[in-house]
C-alpha atoms as one frame of an Amber mdcrd trajectory, in Angstrom:
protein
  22.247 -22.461   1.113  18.851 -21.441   0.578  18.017 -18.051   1.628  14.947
 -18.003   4.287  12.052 -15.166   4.335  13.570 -14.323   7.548  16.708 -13.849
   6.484  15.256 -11.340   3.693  13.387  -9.652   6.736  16.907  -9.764   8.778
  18.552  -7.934   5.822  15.355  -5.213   5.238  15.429  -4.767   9.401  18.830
  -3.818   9.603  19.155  -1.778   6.835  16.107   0.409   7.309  16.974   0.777
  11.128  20.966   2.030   9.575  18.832   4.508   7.224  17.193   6.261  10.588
  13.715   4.061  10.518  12.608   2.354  13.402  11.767  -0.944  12.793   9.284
  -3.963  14.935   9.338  -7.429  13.958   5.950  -8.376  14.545   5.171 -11.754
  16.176   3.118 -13.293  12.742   3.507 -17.271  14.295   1.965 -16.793  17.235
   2.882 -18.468  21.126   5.013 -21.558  21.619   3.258 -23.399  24.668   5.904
 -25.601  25.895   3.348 -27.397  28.061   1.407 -28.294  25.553   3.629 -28.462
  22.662   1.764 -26.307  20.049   0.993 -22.580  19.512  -1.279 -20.282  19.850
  -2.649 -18.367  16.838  -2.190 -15.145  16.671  -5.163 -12.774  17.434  -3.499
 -10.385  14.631  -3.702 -12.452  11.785  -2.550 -11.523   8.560  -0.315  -8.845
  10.271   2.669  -8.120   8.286   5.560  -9.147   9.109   8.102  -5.578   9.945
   6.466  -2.122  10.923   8.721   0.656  10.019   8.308   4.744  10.929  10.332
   7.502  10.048   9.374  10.995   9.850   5.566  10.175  10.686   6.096   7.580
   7.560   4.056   4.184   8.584   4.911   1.604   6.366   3.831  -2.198   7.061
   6.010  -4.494   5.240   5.328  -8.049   4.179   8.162 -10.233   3.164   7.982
 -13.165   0.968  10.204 -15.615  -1.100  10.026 -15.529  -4.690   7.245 -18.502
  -6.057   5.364 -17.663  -1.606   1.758 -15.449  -2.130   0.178 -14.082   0.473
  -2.402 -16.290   2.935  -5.923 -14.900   2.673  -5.297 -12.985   5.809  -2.465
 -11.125   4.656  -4.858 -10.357   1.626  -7.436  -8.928   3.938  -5.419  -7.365
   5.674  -3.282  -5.744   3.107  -7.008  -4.561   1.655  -7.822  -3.037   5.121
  -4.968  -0.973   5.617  -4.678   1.125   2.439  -7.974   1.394   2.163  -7.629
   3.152   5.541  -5.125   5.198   4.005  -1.959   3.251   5.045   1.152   1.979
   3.458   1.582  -1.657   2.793   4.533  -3.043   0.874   4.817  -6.604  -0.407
   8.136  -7.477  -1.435  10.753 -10.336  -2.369  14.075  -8.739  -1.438  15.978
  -5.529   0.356  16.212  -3.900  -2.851  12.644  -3.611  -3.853  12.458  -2.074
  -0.275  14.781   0.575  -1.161  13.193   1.159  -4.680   9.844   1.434  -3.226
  10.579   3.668   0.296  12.389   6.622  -2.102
C-alpha cells in the first residue's frame, strides 16, 4: 500500500496535536459543488496544507511525497511568508517535522 500525502499529514496532525500544538487542516482543494459536479478553487492558493501554534509558535506546514515539488503557488507563497517573518516548513515525513520543530 502506497502511503498518501494525506496520510503523512494524518500522522504530522496527530502527533503535533499529542505534543500540546494545535493543529488546522487547511482546505488546499477547494469546494465540491455537487450541482455542478466540479470545484471551486480556492481563493487561498498555495496555502499550506496544516497550521500549527504552540506557545505563540506559528508554523505553516506543507506536506509532500518524496519525487512531489511544490506548485508555483506554494512557491509564492512559501516566499511571502518568511519574508514576512513567518515559519514555513516543507517536508516529506513526521520525522523531519520533529527534527525541524526542536
Amino acid at each position: 500500500m502506497k502511503i498518501t500525502e494525506q496520510d503523512i499529514q494524518k500522522q504530522i496532525k496527530e502527533f503535533l496535536t499529542l505534543t500540546g500544538w494545535f493543529v488546522v487542516k487547511n482546505n488546499t482543494v477547494g469546494i465540491y459543488v455537487k450541482a455542478r459536479d466540479t470545484y471551486i478553487k480556492n481563493p487561498a492558493r498555495g496555502l499550506p496544507d496544516l497550521t500549527a501554534i504552540k506557545a505563540g509558535r506559528v508554523v505553516m506546514i506543507e506536506v509532500k511525497r518524496k519525487g512531489n515539488k511544490q506548485s508555483p503557488d506554494q512557491l509564492y507563497f512559501e516566499r511571502n511568508w518568511t519574508e514576512h517573518g513567518g515559519e514555513y516548513l516543507l517536508v516529506y515525513n513526521l520525522e523531519e517535522v520533529i527534527i525541524k520543530l526542536k
